[in-house]
N, C-alpha and C positions, 0 to 999 in steps of 0.2 A: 809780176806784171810784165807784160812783153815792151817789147821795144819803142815800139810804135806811141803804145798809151803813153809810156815816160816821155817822149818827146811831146806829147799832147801837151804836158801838164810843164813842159819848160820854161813858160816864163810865172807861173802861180804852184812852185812845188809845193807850199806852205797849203796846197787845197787835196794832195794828195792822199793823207789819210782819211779823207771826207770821203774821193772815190772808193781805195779800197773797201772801207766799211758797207759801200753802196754794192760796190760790185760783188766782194760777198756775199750778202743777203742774196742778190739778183740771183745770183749762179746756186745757191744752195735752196731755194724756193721755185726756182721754173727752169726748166729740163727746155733743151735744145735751143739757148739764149745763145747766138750769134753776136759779139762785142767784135765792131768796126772803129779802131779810131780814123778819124780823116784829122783836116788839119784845123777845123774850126769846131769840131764836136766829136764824143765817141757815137757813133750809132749804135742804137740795142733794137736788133732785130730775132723775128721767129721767122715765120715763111713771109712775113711784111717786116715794115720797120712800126717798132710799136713805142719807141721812146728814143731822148738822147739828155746825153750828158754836156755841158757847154759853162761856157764862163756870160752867155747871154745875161747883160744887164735889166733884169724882169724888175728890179726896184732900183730908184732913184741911189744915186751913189751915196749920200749921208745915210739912209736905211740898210744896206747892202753889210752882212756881217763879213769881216774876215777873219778869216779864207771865208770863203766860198764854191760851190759848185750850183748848178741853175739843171731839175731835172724836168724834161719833154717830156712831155705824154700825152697819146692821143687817145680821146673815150669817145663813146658814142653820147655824153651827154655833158653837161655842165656839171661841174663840181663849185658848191659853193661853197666851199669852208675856206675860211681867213687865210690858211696856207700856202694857199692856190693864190700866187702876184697876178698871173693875167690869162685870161681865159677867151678864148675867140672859135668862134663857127668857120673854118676857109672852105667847109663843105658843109650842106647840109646833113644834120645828122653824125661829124661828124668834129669836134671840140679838139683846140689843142689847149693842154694849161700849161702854164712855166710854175715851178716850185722852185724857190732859194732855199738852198740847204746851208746854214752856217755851223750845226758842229754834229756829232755824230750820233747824240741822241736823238733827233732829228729823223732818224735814219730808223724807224719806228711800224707797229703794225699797222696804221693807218698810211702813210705812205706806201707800203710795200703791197696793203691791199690795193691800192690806185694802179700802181704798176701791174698787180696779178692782172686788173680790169682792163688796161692796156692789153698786155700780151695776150689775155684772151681775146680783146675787139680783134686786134691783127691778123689773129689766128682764122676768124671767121670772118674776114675779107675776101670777097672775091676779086 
């Protein structure tokens, strides 16, 4: 893990082995995943940004497992499964959902099909 992401994750290291497991899958299922950390989330971008990683509080702090990590993803549609904390239209046509990931099973073929959908929406953005 480069420099940048460990300082992401300084003040919640206890959520670190949430990301590597994520960012594994990421990197070994989709070819030319660009990982940006900034200082408030990593960005996961292809030729767009199609996702992020964040400590964004999508559930109420008594619901919120720890560790945690909270994954972005933008689709062109509503995802309605219980998984999905919060779900909004900022464009027409186009969804963002927040996911809480509290431990690393979690980190699953249904999620990772969500992200495939992501990085593909991205991909075919103009």
């Amino acid at each position: 893990m480069e420099q940048n992401t460990l300082f992401f994750f300084n003040e919640h290291p206890e959520a670190i082995p949430l990301y590597e497991a994520f960012e594994a899958r990421l990197l070994a299922e989709l070819e030319g995943v660009v990982i940006q950390p900034q200082k408030s989330q990593i960005t996961l971008k292809n030729r767009r940004v199609f996702g992020a990683v964040s400590f964004l509080a999508a559930r109420k702090a008594k619901d919120r497992p720890d560790p945690y990590i909270t994954i972005t993803l933008g689709l062109n549609r509503r995802e309605g499964s219980p998984r999905v904390d919060q779900a909004s239209e900022p464009y027409p046509g186009r969804w963002t959902h927040h996911i809480v990931i509290g431990s690393v099973e979690e980190i699953d073929g249904e999620l990772m099909a969500w992200v495939r959908e992501a990085y593909d929406f991205a991909a075919g953005k103009r």
